[in-house]
DOMARNU-440121 format. One record per residue: residue number from 1; residue in one letter; chain; x, y, z of N, C-alpha, C in turn. Coordinates in steps of 0.02 Angstrom, whole numbers. Example, Ala and Ser with C-alpha at 12.3 -4.5 7.8 and 13.67 -1.06 7.14 Angstrom:
<pts>
k|r|c|nc1|nc2|nc3|cac1|cac2|cac3|cc1|cc2|cc3
1|a|A|660|-284|390|615|-225|390|660|-165|390
2|s|A|642|-112|354|684|-53|357|645|2|394
</pts>
This chain:
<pts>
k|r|c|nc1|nc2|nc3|cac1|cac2|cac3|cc1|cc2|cc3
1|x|A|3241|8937|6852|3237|8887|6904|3170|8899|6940
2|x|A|3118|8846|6938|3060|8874|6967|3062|8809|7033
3|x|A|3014|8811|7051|2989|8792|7128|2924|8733|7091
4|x|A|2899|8668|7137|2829|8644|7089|2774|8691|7071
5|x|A|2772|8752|7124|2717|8776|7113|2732|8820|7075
6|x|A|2782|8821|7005|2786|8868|6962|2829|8936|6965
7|x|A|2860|8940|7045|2860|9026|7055|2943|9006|7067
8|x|A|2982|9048|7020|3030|9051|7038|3085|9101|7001
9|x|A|3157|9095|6973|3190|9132|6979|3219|9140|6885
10|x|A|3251|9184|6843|3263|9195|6780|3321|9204|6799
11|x|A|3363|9203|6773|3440|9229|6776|3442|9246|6692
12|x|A|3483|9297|6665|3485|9315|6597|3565|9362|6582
13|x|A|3577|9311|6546|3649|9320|6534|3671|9372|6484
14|x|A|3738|9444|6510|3753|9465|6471|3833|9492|6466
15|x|A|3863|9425|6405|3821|9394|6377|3805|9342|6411
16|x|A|3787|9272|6356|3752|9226|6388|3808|9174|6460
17|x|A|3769|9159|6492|3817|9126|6551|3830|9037|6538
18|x|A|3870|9036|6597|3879|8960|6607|3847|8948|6674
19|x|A|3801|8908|6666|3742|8892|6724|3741|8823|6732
20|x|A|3752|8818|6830|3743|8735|6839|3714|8742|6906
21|x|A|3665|8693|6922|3629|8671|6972|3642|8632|7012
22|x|A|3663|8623|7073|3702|8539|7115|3638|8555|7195
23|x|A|3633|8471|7179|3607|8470|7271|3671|8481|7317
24|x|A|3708|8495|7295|3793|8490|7340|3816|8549|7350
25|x|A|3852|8561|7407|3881|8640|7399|3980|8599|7382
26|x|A|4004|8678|7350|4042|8651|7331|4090|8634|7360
27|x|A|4068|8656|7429|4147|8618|7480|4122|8547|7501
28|x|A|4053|8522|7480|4031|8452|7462|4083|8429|7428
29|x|A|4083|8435|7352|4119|8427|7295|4192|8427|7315
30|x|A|4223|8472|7343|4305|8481|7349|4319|8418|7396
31|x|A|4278|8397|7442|4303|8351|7501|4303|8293|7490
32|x|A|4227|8278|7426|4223|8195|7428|4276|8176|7361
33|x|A|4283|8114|7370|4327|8079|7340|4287|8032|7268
34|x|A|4220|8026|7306|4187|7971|7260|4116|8008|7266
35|x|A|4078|8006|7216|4005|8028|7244|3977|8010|7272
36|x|A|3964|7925|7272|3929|7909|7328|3955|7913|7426
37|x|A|4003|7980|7435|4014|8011|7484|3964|8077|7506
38|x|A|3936|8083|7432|3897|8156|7453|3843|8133|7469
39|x|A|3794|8179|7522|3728|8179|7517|3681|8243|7505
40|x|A|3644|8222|7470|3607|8292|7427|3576|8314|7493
41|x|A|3578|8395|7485|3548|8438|7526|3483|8455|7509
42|x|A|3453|8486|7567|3387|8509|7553|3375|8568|7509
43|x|A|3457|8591|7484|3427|8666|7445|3467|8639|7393
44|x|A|3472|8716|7324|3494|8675|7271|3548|8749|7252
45|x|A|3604|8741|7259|3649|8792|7241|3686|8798|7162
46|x|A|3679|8852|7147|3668|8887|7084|3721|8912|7048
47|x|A|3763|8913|6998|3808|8940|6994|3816|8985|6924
48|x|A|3814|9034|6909|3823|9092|6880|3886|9098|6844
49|x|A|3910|9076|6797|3977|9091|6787|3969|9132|6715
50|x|A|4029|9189|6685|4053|9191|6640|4051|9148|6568
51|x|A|4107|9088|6604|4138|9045|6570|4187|9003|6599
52|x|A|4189|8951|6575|4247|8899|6592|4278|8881|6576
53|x|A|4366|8874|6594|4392|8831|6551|4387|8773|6550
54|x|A|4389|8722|6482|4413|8662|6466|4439|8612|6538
55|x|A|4420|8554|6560|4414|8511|6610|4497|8460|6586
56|x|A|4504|8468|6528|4572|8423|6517|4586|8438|6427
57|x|A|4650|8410|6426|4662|8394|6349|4625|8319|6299
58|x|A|4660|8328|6249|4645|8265|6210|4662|8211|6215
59|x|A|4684|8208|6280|4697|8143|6294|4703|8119|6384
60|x|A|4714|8066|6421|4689|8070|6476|4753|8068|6515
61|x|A|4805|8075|6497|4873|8079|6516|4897|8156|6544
62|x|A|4845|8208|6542|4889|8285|6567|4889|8310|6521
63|x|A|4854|8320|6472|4867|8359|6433|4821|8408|6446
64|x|A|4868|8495|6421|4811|8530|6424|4759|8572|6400
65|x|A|4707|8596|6403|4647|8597|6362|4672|8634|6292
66|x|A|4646|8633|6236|4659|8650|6181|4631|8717|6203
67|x|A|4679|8778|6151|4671|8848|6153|4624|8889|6148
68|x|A|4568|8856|6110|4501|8853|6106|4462|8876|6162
69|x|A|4492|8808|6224|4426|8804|6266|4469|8823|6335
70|x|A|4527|8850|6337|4555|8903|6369|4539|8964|6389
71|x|A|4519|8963|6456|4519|9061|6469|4608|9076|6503
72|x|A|4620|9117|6482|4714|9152|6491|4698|9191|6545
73|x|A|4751|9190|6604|4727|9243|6673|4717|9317|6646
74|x|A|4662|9344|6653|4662|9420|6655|4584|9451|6681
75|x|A|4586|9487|6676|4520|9528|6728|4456|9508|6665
76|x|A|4400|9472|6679|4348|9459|6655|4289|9503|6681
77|x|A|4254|9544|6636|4183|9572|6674|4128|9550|6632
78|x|A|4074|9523|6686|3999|9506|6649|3960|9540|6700
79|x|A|3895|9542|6659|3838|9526|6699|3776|9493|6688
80|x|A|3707|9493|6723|3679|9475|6722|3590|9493|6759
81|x|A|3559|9476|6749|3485|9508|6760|3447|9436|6808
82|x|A|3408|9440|6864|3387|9396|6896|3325|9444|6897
83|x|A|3270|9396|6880|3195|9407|6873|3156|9368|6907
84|x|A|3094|9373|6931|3079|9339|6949|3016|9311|6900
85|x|A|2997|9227|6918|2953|9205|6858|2884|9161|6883
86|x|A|2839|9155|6867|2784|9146|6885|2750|9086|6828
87|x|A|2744|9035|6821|2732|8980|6773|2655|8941|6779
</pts>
C-alpha cells in the first residue's frame, strides 16, 4: 500500500493472507443498510486476515458455504511481516 509519493507500507504473508482495503471503517459497514449510506473517510483501513470463510452456499436461499470454503471453529495462528517500501 503506498502513498502518491511512492512511500509506503508491505505486508507479507505467512502464509499468504487475505487482504482488503475500504475507505469505511467497519462499524461503517455493520450500520449501513445500503452503500450509498456510507461516506468514504479520509483514511483507508486495512485488513490482515488469515482467511475467510465462504459468504454463502450454491444457491441464494441459505444455503451453507460448501466444505471447501469453510473454516470449522478452532484456534488459528498466522503471521506476518510489515515493511516498509519506497517506489
Amino acid at each position: 500500500m503506498t502513498r502518491s509519493d511512492g512511500k509506503g507500507i508491505e505486508a507479507v504473508g505467512m502464509p499468504l493472507l487475505s487482504v482488503s482495503a475500504h475507505r469505511y471503517t467497519t462499524e461503517d459497514m455493520e450500520e449501513a443498510k445500503h452503500l450509498y449510506e456510507m461516506q468514504p473517510r479520509d483514511f483507508v483501513t486495512i485488513n490482515l486476515d488469515y482467511k475467510q470463510t465462504g459468504a454463502g452456499g450454491d444457491d441464494s436461499w441459505g444455503a451453507r458455504p460448501c466444505p471447501q470454503y469453510t473454516l470449522e471453529p478452532q484456534a488459528y495462528a498466522y503471521s506476518f511481516r510489515l515493511r516498509p517500501v519506497s517506489r
